[in-house]
N, C-alpha and C positions, 0 to 999 in steps of 0.2 A: 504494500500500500504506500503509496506516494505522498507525502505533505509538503506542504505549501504554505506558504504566507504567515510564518511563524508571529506572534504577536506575545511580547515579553513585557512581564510590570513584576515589581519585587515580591511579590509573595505568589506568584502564581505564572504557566505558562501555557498557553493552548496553540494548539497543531489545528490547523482546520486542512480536512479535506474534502472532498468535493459531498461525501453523507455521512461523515461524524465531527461530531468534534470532542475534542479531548480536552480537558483541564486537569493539568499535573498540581496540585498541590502539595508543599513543604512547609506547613507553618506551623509554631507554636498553638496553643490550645485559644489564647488570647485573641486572637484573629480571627475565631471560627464566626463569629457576627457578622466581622465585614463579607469573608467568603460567603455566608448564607445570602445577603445583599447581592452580593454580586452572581450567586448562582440563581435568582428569582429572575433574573431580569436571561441570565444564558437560555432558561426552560422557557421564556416568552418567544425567543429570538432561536433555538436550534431543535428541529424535531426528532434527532438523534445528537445525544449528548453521554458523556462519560464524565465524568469525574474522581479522580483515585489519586492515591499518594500516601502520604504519611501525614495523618491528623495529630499523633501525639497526644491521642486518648486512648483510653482502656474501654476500646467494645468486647469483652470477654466473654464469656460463657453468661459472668453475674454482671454486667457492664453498668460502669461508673454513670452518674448523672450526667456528665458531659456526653457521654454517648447515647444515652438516651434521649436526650436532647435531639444532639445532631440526626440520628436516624428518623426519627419523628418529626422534625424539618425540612428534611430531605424528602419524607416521604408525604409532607404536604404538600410540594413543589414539584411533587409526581414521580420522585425518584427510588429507586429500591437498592439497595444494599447486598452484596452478593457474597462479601467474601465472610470466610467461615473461619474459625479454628483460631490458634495463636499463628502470628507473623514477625514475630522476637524471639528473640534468643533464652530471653526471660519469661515465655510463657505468655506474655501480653498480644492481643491484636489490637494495632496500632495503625496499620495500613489497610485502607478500607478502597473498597471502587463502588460508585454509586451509578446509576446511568438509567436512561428514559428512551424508547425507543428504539433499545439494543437488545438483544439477547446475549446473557454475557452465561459458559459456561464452565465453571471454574475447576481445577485440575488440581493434586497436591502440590504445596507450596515444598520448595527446595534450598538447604542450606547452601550459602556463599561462603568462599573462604574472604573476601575482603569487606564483608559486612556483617553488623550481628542483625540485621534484617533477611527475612528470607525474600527467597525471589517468590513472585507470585505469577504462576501461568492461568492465562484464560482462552475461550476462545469465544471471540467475538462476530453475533451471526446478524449480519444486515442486508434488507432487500438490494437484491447488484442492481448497479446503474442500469439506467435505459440504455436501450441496446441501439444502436448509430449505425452498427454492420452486421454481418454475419450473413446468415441464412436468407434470401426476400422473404415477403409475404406477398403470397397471389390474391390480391382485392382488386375489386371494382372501380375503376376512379369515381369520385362522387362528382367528377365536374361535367365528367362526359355523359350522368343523367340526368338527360334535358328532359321535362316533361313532356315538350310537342314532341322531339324525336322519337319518345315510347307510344305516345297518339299514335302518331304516323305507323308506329311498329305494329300498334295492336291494330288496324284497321280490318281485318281479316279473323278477328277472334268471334267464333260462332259454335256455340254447343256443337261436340262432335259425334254424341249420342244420346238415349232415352236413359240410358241407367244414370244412375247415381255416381257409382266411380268410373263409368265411362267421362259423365260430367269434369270429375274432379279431377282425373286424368289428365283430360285434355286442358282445363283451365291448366293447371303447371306446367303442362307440355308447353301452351304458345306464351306464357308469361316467358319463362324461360327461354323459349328463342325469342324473345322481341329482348330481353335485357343481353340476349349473348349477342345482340344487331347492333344495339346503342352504345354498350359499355362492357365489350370481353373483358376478363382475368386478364391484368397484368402482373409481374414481378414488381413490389412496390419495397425500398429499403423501410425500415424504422424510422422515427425521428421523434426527438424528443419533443414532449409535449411542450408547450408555452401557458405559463400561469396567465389565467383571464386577465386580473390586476396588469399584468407586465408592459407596458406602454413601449412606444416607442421612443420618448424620453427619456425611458430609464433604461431602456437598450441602449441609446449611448453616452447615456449616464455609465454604465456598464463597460463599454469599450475605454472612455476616458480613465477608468480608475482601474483598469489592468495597464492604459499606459502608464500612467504615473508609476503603479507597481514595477514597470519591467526599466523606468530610468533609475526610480529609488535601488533597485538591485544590481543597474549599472554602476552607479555611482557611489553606493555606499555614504550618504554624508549626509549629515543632521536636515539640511534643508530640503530635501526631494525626502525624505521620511517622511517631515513634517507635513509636506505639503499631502503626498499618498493619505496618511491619516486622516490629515482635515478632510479632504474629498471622501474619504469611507466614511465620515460621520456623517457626511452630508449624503450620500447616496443614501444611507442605510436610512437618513431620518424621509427619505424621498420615498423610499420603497414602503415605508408602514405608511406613510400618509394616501399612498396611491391604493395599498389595502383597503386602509378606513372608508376610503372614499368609495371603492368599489362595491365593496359588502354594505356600509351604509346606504349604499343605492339600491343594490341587490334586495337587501331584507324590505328598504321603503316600498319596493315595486310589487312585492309580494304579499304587502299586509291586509290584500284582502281574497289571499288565493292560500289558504295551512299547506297545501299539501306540500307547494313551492317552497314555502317559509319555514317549515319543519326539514327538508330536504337542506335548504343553506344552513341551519341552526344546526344538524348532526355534520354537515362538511366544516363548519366552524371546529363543535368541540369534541369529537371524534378523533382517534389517536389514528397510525398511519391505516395505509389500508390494507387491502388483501395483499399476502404475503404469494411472492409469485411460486404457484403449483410447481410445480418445473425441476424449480429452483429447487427447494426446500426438501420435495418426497419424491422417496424412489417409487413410490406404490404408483402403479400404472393406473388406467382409466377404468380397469377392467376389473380392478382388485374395489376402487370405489363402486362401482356398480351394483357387485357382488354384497357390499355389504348394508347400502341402501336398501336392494331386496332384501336382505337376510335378519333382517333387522327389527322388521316388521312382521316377517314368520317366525323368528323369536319371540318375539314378544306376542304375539295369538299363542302360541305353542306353550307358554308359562298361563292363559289364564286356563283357570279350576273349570271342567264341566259344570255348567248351572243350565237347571230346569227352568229358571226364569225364561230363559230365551224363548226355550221351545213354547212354556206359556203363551208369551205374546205373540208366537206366530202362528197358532192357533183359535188365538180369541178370534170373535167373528169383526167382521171388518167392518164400517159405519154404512147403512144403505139410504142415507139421509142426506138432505143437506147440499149446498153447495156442491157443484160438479168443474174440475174440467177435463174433460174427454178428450181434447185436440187442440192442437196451434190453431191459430187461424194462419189464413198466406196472407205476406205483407207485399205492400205494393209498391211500384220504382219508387214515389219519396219515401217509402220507409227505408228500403235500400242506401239512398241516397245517406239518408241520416244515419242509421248503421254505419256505413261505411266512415263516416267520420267521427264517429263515438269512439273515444277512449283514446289513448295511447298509440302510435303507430308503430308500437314495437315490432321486429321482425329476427324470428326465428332460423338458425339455419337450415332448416328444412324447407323451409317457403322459395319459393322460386328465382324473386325479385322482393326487393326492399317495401317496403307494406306502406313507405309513403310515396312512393310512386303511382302505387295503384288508387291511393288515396287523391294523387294529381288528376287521374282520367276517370271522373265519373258518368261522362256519357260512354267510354268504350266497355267498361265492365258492367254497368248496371244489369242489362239485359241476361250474360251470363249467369251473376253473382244470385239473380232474382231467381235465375231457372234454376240453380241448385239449392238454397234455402225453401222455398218452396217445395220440393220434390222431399229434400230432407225431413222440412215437417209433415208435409203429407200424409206419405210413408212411414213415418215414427222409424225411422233408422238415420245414427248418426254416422257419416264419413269413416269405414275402418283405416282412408289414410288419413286423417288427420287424428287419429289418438295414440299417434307417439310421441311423448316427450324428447326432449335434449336437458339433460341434468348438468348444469354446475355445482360442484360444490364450494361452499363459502363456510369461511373461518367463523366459526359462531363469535368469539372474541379472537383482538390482535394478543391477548396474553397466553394467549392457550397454547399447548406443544401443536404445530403444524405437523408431526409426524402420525399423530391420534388420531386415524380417521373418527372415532368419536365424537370428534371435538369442530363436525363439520354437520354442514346442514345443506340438501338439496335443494338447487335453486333451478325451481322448470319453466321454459320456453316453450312454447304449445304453436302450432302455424296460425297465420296470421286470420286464414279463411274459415277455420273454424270458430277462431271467435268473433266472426261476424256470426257464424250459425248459431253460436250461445247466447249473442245477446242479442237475437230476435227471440229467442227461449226466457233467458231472463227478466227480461221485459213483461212477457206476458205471465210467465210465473210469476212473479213478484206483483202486477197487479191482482192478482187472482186469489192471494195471500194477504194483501193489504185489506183486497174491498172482503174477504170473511174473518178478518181479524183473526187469522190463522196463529199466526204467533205471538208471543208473549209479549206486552209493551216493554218489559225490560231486557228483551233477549237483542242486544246493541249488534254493529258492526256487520256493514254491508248492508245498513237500509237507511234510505233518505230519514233526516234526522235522525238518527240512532247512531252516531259519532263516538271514540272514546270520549269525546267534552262531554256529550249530553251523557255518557255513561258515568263520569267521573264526578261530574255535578251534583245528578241525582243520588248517586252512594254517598259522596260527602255531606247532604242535604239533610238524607234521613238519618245519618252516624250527628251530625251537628245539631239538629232539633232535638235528638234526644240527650246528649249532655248541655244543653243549653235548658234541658228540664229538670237536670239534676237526677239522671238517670244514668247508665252504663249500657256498654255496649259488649258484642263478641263477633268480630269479622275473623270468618275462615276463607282461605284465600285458596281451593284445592287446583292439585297437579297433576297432569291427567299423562303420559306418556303417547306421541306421536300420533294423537284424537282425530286427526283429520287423516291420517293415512290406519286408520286401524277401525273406521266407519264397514258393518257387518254389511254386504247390501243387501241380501235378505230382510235384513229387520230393518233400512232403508226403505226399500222396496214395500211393507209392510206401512211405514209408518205415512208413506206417501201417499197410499191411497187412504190413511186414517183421515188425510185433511182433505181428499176430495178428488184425489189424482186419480184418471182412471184410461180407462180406453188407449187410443193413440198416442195421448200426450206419455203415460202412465211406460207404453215401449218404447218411447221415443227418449227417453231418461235411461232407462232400461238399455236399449243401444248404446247411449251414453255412455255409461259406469263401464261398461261389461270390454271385452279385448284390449285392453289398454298395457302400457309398457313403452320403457324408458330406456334411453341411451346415455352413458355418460360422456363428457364431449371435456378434455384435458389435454391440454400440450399438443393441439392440432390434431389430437386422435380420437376417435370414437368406437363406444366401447359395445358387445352384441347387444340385443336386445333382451331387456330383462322385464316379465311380464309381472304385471299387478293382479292381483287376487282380491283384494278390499282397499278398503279407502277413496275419496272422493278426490279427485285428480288435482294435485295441485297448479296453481296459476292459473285454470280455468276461471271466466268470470262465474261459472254457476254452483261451482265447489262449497264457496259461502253458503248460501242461498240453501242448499242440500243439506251441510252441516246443520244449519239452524233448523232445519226441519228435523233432522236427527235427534239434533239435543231438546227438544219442544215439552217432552214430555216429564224431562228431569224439574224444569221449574213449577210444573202443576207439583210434582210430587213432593218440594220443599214448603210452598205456601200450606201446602194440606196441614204443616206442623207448625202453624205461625211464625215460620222464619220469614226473611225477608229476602230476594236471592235476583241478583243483577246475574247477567251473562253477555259477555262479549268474545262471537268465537267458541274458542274452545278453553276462554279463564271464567272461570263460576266463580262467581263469588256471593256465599251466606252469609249472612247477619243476624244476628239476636239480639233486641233491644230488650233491655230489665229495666225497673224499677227497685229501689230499696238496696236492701247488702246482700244479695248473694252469698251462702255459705258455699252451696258447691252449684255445678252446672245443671238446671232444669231437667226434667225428663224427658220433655219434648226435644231434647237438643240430641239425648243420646238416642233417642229413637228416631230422630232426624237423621244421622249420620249413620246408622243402621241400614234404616231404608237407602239412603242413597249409596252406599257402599254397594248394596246387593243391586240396583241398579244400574249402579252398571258394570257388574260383571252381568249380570243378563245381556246387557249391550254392551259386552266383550271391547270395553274400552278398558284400558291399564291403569288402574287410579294407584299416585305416588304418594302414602300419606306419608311418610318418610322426609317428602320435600313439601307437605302440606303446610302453609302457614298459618298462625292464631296470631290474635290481637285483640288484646284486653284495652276496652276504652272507656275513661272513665276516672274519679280524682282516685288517688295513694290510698285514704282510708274506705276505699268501695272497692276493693281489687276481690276476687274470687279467690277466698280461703281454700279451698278442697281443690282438687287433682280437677284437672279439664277427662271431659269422656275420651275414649280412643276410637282410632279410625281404623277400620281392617288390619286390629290388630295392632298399631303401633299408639301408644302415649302420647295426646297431643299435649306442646310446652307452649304455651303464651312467648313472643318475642317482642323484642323492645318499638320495633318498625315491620314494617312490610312493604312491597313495591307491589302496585297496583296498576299495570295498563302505564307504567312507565313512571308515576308518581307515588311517593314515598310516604306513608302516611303514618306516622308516630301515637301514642296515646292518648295525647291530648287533643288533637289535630291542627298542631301547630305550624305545619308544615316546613318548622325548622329544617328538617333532615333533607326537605326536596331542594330548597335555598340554599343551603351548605354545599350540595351536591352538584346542582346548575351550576354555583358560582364556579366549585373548582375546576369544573372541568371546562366551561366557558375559556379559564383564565389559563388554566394550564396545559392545554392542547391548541391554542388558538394556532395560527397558521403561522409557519416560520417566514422570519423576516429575508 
């Protein structure tokens, strides 16, 4: 590794290179104040940062209050503490490495003959540079798609038959030659990205203060130093203010669109990002594959046979009521609208980039019309388009990247089918609104039913009632991989409990059923690995189906006077009391009874293990007696909880969520 642009002040020196920086510290214990000053301001300004040395404190096994200290400042300023053991001759550790953004993995330390310090080996693991050479990559130029020239191309696109995947067929067949007429695969090099903020004034703000640097290292002499430094302070005070400016624009322009303003609010305080696959794990595409299936036949294969199930797929089915038996066919401007609804994302399976096709709404309407229609019709959905492309994503940057565990599927679905889902969801979802199918609290993925309006209302009813001088008991349960561990049987069952029947009823049915996933790493893709349950993630109608899944879990909590919000697949119960509570009510253990056996009837994984409680309420109202247990495990009251992303304490003070926004706002913000 190469360093550069050494920068020296007496108590301290730092190396920068192009993604770390280092700070060697030497100093007495008496300086560690100013060092802490000066490293708050390095964690503002470097997103990979080291700091190690000899501190000339006793962090030991029993460690002095100086070191106490320091690692508890360190580690408010975002930084963690690595090295272990003594690093003296004497028994003491005294030489510490602290760092943010690295993965530091430490080695036995080794005796020196010309020191009574030992030497300390690490090995330090950072995302490699963006790549400038090597290998091309074969893409599309984005310039050379013109929208009139794919017009022009698609002039000749006409249904090339009566079936369904003759339809779809041929739609990919001519999208595909009209995008390989306008804009072939080229050989395209890498190139590194340009930060949005980056202007073109501070580009040559940027070239001027590499020359100053390259005469200051010709010359060697007090005044080109000087001068190199003033111009760094001046660049550096250029580049945060071109930041501020940029983000404070950015957030202004979003403040009335969450999804945008939540999106720059996590690229603010969000530590680095996905660690590149590649790079990191030797485990091929085909080893993730393997265990995203396997994953989920593990975990069906661990739940207990229960008679519940068979129960409920036996009871008679409701011959009452609200019906709907079929799609209706929608017409060119519903197409039209369709076609521009949602996201233009695009799949690598889709033929052509999904906003192109979004650019030629008179050449596709007609096709696009004949296939959604034919799809509803017929209650059969597209068998090509129910395959996924899987990435997986790092659930946290702290996690081992070696841990396939410690990863989560992320699915890509073609772009044409969920046009065909959300002329489904549309009508499904009015069909469900106009017979108040669902539950007013069962939030997320329905117009007004938002985490805000979820979070409102729970904070609402937890606040009215210690604002009476009452207590509270929120259980926060954890259900294991709920959306891919959906039975469709008991699906299928519960679908036509609310009205579903006829065409619409196989047309769902088609849906769920031959489905399976590709994993797609390092340019390669891995076979096909089929699904057996669960409601297809990244689908827009996944939601929609889950909540009808979970529907019947909140009738069966109110039945016991709890109170029970749902967003998703996170439940959350409530128990409001009055008075002192010796121990926890009847109706709480019979609550949690029932719904334990619930759903192992409905063959979902409940984690009471990671089950959270929360005792709310003043010091002398706290629950004397043992909380009831859940499938077996003892639940313990905890001091907080995290609810749908917000942190909510005993009192509901929402100290702990403030503390938390602040430091990560402050201590991830974007390197200068």
């Amino acid at each position: 590794m190469a360093f550069t642009s050494p920068q020296v002040s007496k108590k301290k020196v730092i190396y920068v290179c192009n993604y770390i920086h280092f700070c060697y510290v030497c100093a007495p214990a008496a300086t560690l104040s100013g060092l802490l000053e000066a490293v708050a301001g390095w964690a503002l300004e470097f997103p990979n940062l080291l700091v190690l040395g000899d501190f000339n404190i006793h962090a030991d096994a029993t460690p002095s209050s100086q070191a106490l200290d320091l690692v508890s400042s360190m580690g408010t300023l975002g930084l963690s503490q690595f090295v272990s053991g003594p690093t003296h001759q004497a028994g003491h550790t005294l030489d510490l490495i602290f760092g943010v953004g690295i993965d530091v993995i430490m080695f036995p330390s080794m005796k020196v003959p010309w020191s009574d310090h030992y030497a300390l080996k690490a090995r330090i693991d950072v995302p490699p540079p963006p790549c400038l050479g090597g290998e091309p990559i074969w893409a599309r130029p984005r310039r050379l798609m013109d929208p009139d020239r794919f017009r022009q191309a698609l002039r000749d696109l006409a249904p090339p038959g009566d079936s369904l995947t003759e339809l779809v067929e041929g739609w990919n067949t001519q999208l595909l030659a009209a995008i390989n007429e306008i804009a072939p695969k080229r050989p395209l090099r890498p190139r590194r990205n340009r930060a949005p903020w980056f202007t073109e004034e501070l580009r040559k703000m940027n070239r001027d203060l590499r020359r100053l640097e390259r005469v200051w290292r010709g010359a060697r002499d007090g005044a080109s130093r000087t001068s190199y430094r003033v111009f760094m302070k001046t660049y550096e005070m250029a580049v945060k203010a071109a930041k501020k400016s940029y983000f404070s624009a950015s957030i202004a322009s979003a403040s009335s669109r969450p999804v945008q303003l939540f999106s720059i609010i996590r690229s603010l305080t969000s530590l680095e990002g996905q660690p590149n696959l590649t790079h990191n794990l030797t485990h091929s595409c085909e080893a993730f594959a393997s265990f995203f299936a396997e994953k989920v036949l593990l975990l069906r294969h661990d739940l207990p046979a229960n008679f519940d199930t068979i129960k409920e797929l036996e009871a008679p089915r409701l011959s009452s009521g609200p019906v709907l038996d079929h799609f209706d066919r929608i017409s060119p401007a519903d197409v039209d609208r369709l076609l521009q609804a949602g996201k233009p994302t695009t799949c690598p399976l889709d033929p052509c980039p999904s906003w192109l096709i979004r650019a030629c709404p008179d050449e596709v309407r007609a096709p696009l019309g004949d296939i959604i229609n034919l799809s509803l019709g017929t209650g059969t959905f597209p068998g090509e388009l129910k395959e996924a492309v899987v990435r997986p994503l790092l659930k946290k940057t702290s996690l081992d990247p070696l841990d396939l565990s410690n990863y989560r599927p992320v699915s890509n679905l073609p772009f044409l089918g969920k046009v065909i889902e959300r002329a489904v969801a549309e009508q499904l979802g009015r069909f469900l609104d106009e017979t108040l199918a669902l539950d007013p609290f069962q939030s997320g993925f329905r117009a007004g039913h938002g985490t805000e309006t979820a979070l409102v209302a729970l904070t609402d009813d937890l606040r009215r009632q210690l604002d009476r001088g009452g207590s509270g008991l929120l259980i926060l349960l954890d259900l294991s991989a709920a959306f891919d561990m959906v039975d469709h049987e008991l699906l299928d069952h519960r679908l036509a409990d609310v009205g579903i029947q006829g065409t619409a009823l196989q047309w769902l049915r088609s849906f769920l059923s031959g489905r399976g996933q590709r994993v797609a790493l390092g340019g390669e893709l891995s076979s096909r690995h089929s699904l057996v349950c669960g409601v297809p993630q990244g689908t827009i109608l996944s939601p929609m189906l889950f909540n009808i899944f979970m529907r019947p879990l909140a009738q069966l909590v109110q039945s016991f006077g709890l109170g029970c919000h749902q967003y998703a697949d996170d439940t959350q119960l409530y128990l409001l009391m009055d008075g002192h509570p010796d121990s926890a009510p009847d109706t709480l253990i019979r609550c949690l009874e029932a719904v334990a056996g619930w759903l192992r009837g409905s063959r979902l994984k409940l984690n009471p293990s990671k089950t959270e409680v929360l005792w709310l309420g003043q010091d002398d109202m706290r629950l004397r007696g043992q909380l009831p247990s859940l499938a077996g495990v003892q639940l313990m009251p905890a001091p907080s909880v995290k609810s749908l992303g917000v942190i909510f304490d005993t009192s509901l003070s929402m100290e702990a969520q403030i503390a938390a926004i602040t430091k990560a706002a402050f201590f991830s913000s974007p390197p200068g």
